[in-house]
N, C-alpha and C positions, 0 to 999 in steps of 0.2 A: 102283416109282418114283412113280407117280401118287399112292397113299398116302401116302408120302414128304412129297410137294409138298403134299398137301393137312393134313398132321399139321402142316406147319411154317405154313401159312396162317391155319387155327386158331390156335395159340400166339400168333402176332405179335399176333391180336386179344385175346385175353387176356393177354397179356404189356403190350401198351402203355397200358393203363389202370390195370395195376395197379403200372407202374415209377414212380408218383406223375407220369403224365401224360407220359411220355417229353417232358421238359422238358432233363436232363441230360443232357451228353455222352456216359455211358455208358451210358446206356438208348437213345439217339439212333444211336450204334453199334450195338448190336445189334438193334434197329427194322431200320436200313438194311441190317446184313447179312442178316439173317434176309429180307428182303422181296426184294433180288438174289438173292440165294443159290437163294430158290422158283421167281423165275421164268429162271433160269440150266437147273434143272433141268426144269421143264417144259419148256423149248426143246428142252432132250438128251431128254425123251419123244418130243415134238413129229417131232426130226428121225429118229432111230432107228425108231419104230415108224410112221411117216408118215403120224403123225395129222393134224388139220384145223385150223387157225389162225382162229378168224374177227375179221373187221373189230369194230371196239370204236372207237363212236360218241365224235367228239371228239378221235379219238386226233392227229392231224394237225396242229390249234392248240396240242395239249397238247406235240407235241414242238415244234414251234417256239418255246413258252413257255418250254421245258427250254433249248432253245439260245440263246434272247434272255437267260437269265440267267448261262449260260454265256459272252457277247457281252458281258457284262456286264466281266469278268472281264480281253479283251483289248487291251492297248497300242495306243494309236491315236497318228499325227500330232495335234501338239498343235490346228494349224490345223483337222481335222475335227472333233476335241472341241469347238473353238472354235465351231463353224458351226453345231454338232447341239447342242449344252450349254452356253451361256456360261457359267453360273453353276458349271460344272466345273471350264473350264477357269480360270478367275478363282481360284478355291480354290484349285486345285495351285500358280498363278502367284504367289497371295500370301502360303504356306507354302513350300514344297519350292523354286519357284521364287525368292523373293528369295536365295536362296545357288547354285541354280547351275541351271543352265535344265535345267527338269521333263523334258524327251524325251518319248518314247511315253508316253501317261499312258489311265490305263482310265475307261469312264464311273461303275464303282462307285468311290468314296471311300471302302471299307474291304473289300478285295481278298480276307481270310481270312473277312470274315463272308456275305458273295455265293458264296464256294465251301459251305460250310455249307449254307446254303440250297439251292444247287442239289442236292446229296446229299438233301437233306430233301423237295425237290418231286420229286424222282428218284424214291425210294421211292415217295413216293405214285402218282405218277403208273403206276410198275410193278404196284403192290398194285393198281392199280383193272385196269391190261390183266389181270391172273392170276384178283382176281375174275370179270370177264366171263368168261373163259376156264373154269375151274372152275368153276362156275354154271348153265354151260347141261346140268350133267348134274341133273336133277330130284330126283332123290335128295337129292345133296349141295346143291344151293340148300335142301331141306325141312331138311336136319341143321343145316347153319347157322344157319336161322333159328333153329332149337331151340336150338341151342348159347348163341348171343348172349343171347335170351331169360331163357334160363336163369342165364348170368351177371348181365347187367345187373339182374334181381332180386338174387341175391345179393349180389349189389354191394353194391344199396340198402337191404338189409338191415343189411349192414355199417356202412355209412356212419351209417345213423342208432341204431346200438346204439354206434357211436366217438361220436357227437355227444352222447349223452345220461352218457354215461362222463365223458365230457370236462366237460360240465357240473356234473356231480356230484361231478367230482374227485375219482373212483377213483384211487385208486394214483397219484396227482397226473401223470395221463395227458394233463392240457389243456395243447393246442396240440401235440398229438404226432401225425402220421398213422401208422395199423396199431398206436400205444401205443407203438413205440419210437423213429420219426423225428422225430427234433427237427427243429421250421423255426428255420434259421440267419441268414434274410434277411427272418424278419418275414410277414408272410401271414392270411390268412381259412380255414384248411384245411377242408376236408370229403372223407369218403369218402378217397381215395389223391388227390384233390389238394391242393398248398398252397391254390388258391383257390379257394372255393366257385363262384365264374363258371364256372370252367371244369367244374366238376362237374355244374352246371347244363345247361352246352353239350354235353354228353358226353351225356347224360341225354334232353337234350331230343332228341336225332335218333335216339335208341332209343325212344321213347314213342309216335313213331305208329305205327312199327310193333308193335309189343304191342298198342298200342288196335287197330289195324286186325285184327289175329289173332285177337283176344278178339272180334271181330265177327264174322268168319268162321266162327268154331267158336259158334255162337248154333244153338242146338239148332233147331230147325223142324220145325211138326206141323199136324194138324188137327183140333184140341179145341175143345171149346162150352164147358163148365164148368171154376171154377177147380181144382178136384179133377183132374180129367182133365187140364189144364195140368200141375202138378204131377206126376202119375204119371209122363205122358209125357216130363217134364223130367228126372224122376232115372232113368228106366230105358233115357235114350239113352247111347250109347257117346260120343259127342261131349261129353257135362255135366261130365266128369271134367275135361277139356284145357280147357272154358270155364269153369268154375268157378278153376282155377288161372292162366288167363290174366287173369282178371278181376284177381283179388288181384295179381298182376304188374305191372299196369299203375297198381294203388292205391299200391303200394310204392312204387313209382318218381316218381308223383306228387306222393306226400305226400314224399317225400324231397326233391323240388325243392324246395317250399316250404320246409322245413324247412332246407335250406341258404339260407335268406335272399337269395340271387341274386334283384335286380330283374329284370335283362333274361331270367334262365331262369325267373319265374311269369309273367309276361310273353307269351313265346315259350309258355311251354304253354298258358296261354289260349287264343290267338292259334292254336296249332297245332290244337287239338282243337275248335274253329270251323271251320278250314279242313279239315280231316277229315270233320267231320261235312257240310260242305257239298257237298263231294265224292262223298260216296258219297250223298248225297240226291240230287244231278243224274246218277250215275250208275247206282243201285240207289235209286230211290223207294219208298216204303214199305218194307215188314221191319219197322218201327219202332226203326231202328236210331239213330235220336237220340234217341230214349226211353232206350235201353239208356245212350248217352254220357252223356246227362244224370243219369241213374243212377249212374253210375260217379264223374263229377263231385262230386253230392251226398255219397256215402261219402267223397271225398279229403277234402272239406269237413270234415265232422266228425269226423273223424281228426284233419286239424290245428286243428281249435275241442277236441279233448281234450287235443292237449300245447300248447293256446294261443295266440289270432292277435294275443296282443301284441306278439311281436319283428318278427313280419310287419311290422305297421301302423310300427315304430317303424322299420322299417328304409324305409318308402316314404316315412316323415314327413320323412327325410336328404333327399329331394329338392330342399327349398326351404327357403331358411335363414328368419332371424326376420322377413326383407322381404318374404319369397313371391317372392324369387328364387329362378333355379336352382342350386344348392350343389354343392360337387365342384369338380374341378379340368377335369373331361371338356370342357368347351363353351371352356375355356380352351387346351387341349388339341388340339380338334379346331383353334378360328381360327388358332391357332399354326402347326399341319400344314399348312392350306390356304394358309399363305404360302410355308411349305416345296415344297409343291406348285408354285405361282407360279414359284419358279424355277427347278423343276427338271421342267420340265411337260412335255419330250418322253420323256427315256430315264429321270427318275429319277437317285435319287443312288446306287443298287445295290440289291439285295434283301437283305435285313438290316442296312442300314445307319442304319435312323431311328434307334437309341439314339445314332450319333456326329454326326448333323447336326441334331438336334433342337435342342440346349442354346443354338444360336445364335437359336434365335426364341422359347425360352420366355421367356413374360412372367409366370409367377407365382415366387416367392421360393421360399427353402426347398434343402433336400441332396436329395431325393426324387428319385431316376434315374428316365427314365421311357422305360421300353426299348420300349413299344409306341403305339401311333397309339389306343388302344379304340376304335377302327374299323376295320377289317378292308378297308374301302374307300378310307379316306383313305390308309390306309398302304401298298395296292397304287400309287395313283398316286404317293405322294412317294418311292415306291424303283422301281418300275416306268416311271412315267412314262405318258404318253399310248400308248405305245407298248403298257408291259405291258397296260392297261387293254382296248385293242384285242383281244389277245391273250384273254384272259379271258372276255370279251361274245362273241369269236365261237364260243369252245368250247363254252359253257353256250346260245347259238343253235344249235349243231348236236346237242346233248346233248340237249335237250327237243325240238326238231323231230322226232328220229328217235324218241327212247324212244316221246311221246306219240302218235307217227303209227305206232309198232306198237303202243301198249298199245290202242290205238283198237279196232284188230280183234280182240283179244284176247273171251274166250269162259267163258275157264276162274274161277270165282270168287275160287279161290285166287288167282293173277295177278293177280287184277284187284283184289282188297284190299292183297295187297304190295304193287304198284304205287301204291295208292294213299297207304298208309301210307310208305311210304319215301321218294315224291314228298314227304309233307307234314314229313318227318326231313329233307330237304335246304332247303324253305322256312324250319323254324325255325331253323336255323342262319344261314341267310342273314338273320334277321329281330335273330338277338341279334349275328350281326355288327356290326351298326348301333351298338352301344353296346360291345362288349367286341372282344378278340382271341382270340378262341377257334382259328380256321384258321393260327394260329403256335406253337399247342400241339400237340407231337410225335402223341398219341392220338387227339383230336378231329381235326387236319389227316386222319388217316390212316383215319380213322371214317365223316369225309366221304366221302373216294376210295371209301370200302368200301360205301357207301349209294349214292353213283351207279352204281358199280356194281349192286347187287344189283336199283336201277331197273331196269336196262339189262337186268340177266336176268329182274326180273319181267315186262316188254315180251314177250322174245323166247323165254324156255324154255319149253317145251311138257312137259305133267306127263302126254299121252296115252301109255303105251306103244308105240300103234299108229301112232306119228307121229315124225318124225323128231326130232332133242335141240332145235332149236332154230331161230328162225326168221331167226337173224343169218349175211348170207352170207359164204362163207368166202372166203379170198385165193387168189386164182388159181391163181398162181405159189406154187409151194415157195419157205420162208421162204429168205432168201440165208446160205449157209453161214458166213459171218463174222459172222450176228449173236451165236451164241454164245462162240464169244473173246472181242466186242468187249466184252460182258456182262463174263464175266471178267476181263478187261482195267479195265474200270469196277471191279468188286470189289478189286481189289488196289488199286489209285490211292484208293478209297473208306477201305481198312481203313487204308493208309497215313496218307494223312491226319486220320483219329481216333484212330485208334492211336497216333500220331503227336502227336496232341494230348492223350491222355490222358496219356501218358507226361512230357509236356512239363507239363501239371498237376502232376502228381507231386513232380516236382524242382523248379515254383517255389514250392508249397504248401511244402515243407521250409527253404526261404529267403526269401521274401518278409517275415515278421517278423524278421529280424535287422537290427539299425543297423548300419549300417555307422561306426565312430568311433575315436578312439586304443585304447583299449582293445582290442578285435579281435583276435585273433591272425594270424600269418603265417598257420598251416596253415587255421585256420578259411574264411580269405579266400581260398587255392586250394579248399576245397569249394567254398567258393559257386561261386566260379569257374566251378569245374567242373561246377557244378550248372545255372548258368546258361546255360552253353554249349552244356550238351544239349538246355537247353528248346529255343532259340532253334535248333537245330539238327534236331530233330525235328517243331518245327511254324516253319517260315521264313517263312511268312507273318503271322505271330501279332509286332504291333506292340510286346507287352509284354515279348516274349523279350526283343527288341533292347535297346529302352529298358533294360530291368534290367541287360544285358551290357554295353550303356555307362555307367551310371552306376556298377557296377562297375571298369570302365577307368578313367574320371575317377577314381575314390576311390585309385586306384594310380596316379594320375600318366600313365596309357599315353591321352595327349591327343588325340595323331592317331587312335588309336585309338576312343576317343570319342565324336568328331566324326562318323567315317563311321556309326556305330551311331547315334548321334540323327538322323543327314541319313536311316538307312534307315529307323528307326521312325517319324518324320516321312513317309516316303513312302507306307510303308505305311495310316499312317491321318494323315491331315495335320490331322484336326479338332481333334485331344485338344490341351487348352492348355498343359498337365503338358509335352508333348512338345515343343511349339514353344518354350515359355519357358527348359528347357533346353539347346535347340540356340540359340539366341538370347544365354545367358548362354556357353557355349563360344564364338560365337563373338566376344560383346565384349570376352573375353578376349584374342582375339587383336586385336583391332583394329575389325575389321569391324562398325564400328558401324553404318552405315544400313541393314544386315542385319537385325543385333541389333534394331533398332527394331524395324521391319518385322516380326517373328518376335514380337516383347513383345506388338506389339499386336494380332495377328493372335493371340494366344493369349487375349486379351480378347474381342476378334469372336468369336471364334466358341467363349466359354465364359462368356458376358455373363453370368450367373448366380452366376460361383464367384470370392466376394471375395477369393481368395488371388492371381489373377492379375492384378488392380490394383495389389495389395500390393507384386505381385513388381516390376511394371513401374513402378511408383511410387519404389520406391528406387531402381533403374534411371535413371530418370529424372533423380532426385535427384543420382544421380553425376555426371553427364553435363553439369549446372547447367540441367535445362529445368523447374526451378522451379514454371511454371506450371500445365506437363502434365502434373505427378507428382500438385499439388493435386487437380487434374480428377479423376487415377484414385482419388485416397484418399478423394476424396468420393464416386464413386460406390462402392468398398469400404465403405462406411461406411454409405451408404443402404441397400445389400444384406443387411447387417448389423453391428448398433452394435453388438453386442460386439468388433468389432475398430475399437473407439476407441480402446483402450490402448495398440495395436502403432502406429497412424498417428499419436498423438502420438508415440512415444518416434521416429518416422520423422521428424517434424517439428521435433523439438526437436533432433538429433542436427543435421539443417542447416540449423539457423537461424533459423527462420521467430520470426517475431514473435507475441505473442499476438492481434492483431487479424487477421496472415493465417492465426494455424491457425482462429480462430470464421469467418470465410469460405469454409475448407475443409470444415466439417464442415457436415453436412445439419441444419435446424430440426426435431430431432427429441428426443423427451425422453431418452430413453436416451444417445446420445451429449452431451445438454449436461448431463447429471447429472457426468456423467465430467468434461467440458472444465470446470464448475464447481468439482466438487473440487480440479483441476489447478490451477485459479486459485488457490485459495485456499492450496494447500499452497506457490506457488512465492512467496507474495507480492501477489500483483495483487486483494486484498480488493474494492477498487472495483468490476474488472470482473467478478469475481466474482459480485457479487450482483445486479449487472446481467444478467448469465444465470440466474441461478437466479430471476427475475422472469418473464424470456421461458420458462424451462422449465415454473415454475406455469401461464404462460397458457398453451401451448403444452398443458400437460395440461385444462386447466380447459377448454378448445374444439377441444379433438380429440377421437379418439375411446376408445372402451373399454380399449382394448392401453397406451393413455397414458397412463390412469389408472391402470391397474395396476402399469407400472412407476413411479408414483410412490407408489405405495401400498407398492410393494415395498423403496422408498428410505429411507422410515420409522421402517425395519426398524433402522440405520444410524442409532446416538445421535446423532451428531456431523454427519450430515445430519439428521436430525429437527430438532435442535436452530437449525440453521442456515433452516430449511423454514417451519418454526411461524412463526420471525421474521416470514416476509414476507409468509406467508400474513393474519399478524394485521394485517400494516400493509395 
């Protein structure tokens, strides 16, 4: 059995790097079961043969953190939501709530992605108690490290023979990870992941430890001349292990780089400073920053041989043509920190920033942006002050305890683990700052495995004549229900992804089909039927519903409908798609101040996406609120002028004059290229060209984007023709 548990502990670590970052559900499935499953069975060793359990630093905030996310998850009185989250309970009140009073409502705002999560901190947090656990036998901490080692070079072997492939357009292999995975959603791949960041991340918390190894194994003599040096170097038994650790750690080095990740050259810098500082205040002399700096200089001119142009070009992306900072990231973070603002005790759930983001971005564009690129921000704005607490006090008892045993520690080996794994947990913690790496299935679970292995560098003892380890054990025999209740978690775990994969399945085979006259009878009982199951096998997944009601409406089954948009609405109340439907069902029936309510709240909180002005705009327009349709079609139109043509045909349809559609529309050249053509095709020459006046000046002192689309207009005889005229006057 021990073997057992430890064959499958192994795996999971090579398994989860190489499933392209256990990112997907179905790598994220077998992650989680493989990591329950190990420590299910070490229990049944644990309790059978009545082995020794020991305490595993942290473990105590870490289950509280498990259970705050699971807290996350339960139905509260609306009034305690009220008192602990306003800005919660305000959300449920001005969705779910304007049609019919919210009841128990939870503090996460999307109930299926907080369970998610919790399975995913589950496993980690299991993988690091079975690390500590497995670890203290000395042996198996030395095979690990070999193991890992040994992979993470091949890795980076790998990665940088795909990268140079890829570039040279072998077998037309660019943009493929392993040469046969196509990216479907766009990406920077390297090595098994879609994005170089996170290969970076991965990378960077296996490189101190390698550097720290390749220091360990540094041969040591007592030579005068450089001849004697030499001899003495190739005829130690040790020069074999440090000669190939060296090359290990150059591999992996120059492969960072060469994945163009800023935050991972960054973090290796930064890492192998702090390394080498470390073992200067705690092993002075050796000349072991000689040796670092050495190892340095080789990465160097490795990557000065396959060229530090794409480096330089990719740090020059930092600051645009002003010597501002470029990216989206700084826009990004101010955004979160308002998120944060309101949701600053409990959070809005844990994996729920992709659905409450969209209400506070402030930059344009379709680009979803499912993570915080800070690993910080986005503990507090789905955590809250609460999770944050939770966090800071684990990682305080985490270093308290490790550092207060690695203190007395003796043994060298130890004491360079220790010190390289310590400085594999800082660089992560250092490119958190800029990326998401601890929401990525492998790296999350890379971490857990690196605190741990701190944990047993601290406390394993490598003496045979000395007991396994200097972590004390629990008193008391484990309580015999924790192994069911283990099991009991596995089947709930496999259900619910299994559960969801299956639910993938059936709506991946329907989700492209229109639903329209053509259609046939039987085709629309598959769907049907296809639907049903999804929404049935994962019941908390907002999109089943949605889809199984808008299936209902398409057949008339109304009442049916309704209930299916009020549950997918509960389910996740932020999505605008959701509330604008349940809004349009119910102005069908009447329930217009509802209907409002629901139109606009699908605008709040999707200020970004100019189809939900659109929608509430015609809406509006039925209704006779004239004024407040303008409002939305204007700001539809500022978000983006190519939907000038759908808000005129909106405005000509009821009514509007041509003096209140140029009122509606924003002073922007794109949309009055259009409102000009309109003029001129429907008659109104005068005011016509009285726009096409303000659209020249309007290009002529704005900026770059302006000029282009009018340069783009040009193109276009019949506006050229019309262009030149007033240009020349």
């Amino acid at each position: 059995m021990p073997k057992i548990v430890y064959g499958i502990f192994v795996s999971i670590l090579i398994f989860s790097p190489l499933a392209f970052g256990t990112v997907e559900r179905w790598s994220l499935t077998v992650m989680e079961t493989l990591t329950f499953s190990s420590l299910l069975l070490f229990l049944i060793t644990v309790c059978d043969k009545k082995k020794p359990f020991h305490k595993v630093p942290g473990l105590i905030p870490l289950i509280f953190l498990g259970t705050y996310i699971l807290f996350q998850l339960v139905p509260l009185p609306p009034d305690i939501v009220k008192f602990i989250s306003p800005a919660t309970h305000t959300l449920y009140s001005e969705t779910i709530g304007s049609v019919t009073p919210p009841g128990w409502i939870p503090f996460s705002i999307n109930p299926r992605a907080t369970l998610s999560e919790f399975f995913r901190f589950s496993a980690y947090l299991l993988f690091y108690v079975l690390t500590v656990q497995l670890l203290i036998k000395r042996d198996l901490l030395r095979n690990t490290i070999k193991i890992v080692i040994v992979f993470a070079t091949l890795l980076s072997l790998q990665a940088m023979v795909q990268h140079f492939t890829a570039i040279q357009g072998v077998a037309h292999m660019d943009r493929k990870i392993f040469w046969f995975r196509e990216l479907t959603h766009g990406g920077a791949p390297f090595g098994p992941y879609v994005n170089r960041n996170h290969y970076a991340g991965w990378m960077g918390m296996i490189f101190p430890i390698v550097l720290s190894m390749f220091l360990f194994h540094k041969p040591m003599g007592a030579y005068r001349s450089f001849r004697e040096k030499m001899v003495e170097f190739l005829t130690k038994d040790r020069t074999n292990t440090y000669i190939l650790l060296g090359m290990s750690a150059i591999l992996i080095s120059v492969s960072i780089f060469l994945s163009l990740s800023r935050g991972g050259i960054i973090s290796l810098c930064l890492a192998s400073l702090f390394l080498a500082i470390l073992i200067a205040h705690r092993k002075p002399g050796h000349g072991r920053g000689v040796v670092i700096i050495c190892v340095f200089s080789i990465v160097l001119l490795c990557v000065e041989r396959f060229g530090w142009e794409p480096v330089f070009k990719r740090f020059d992306t930092i600051r645009d043509v002003h010597g501002d900072i470029a990216g989206q990231r700084l826009t990004i973070w101010e955004d979160s920190l308002n998120l944060v603002k309101d949701f600053r005790v409990t959070g809005s759930g844990f994996g729920t920033f992709v659905d409450l983001y969209p209400k506070y971005r402030h930059f344009p564009g379709n680009l979803v942006v499912k993570h915080a690129h800070n690993d910080y921000l986005e503990l507090l704005a789905e955590g809250g002050i609460l999770g944050a607490i939770l966090v800071f006090w684990f990682f305080a008892v985490f270093f308290y305890k490790s550092v207060r045993a690695f203190l007395k520690r003796k043994e060298m080996y130890s004491i360079y683990l220790f010190l390289g794994s310590l400085t594999g947990i800082i660089t992560i913690l250092i490119h958190s700052l800029t990326d998401f790496n601890l929401h990525i299935g492998a790296n999350g679970l890379y971490f857990f495995f690196i605190l741990g292995i701190t944990v047993s560098a601290a406390n394993t003892r490598l003496s045979y004549r000395q007991r396994d380890t200097n972590l004390n054990r629990f008193q008391l025999p484990l309580p015999k229900f924790l192994g069911p209740l283990v099991a009991v978690v596995i089947l709930f775990m496999l259900f619910v992804n299994l559960g969801g994969l299956i639910s993938e399945l059936n709506y991946a085979s329907i989700k492209a089909i229109r639903l329209d006259q053509n259609i046939s009878e039987p085709m629309v009982a598959e769907i049907n039927r296809r639907a049903n199951r999804a929404y049935r096998f994962d019941p908390l997944n907002a999109k089943y519903r949605f889809t199984a009601a808008n299936l209902a409406a398409f057949r008339s089954n109304n009442d049916i409908a309704l209930e299916k948009y009020k549950e997918a609405v509960r389910l996740n109340p932020t999505n605008g798609e959701y509330l604008q439907k349940l809004a349009t069902e119910l102005s069908a029936r009447k329930n217009y101040p509802a209907a409002d309510q629901l139109f606009h709240a699908g605008t709040k909180y999707n200020p970004g996406n100019p189809k939900s002005y659109l929608d509430y705009a015609a809406w509006l327009f039925s209704q006779g609120y004239k004024k407040r349709a303008m409002e939305n079609l204007n700001r539809a139109i500022a978000i983006e002028p190519k939907n000038i043509d759908e808000s005129l045909a909106l405005m000509v349809i009821h009514g509007l004059t041509d003096q209140e559609m140029q009122t509606t529309i924003p002073e922007r050249v794109e949309p009055y290229l259009h409102f000009a053509d309109f003029l001129y095709q429907t008659g109104n020459i005068e005011m016509a060209e009285a726009v096409y006046r303000r659209t020249i000046a309007l290009a002529k002192y704005g900026d770059e984007e302006s000029r282009k689309v009018l340069s783009k207009a040009f193109q276009n005889r019949k506006v050229k023709t019309r262009l030149e005229k007033f240009l020349s006057e």
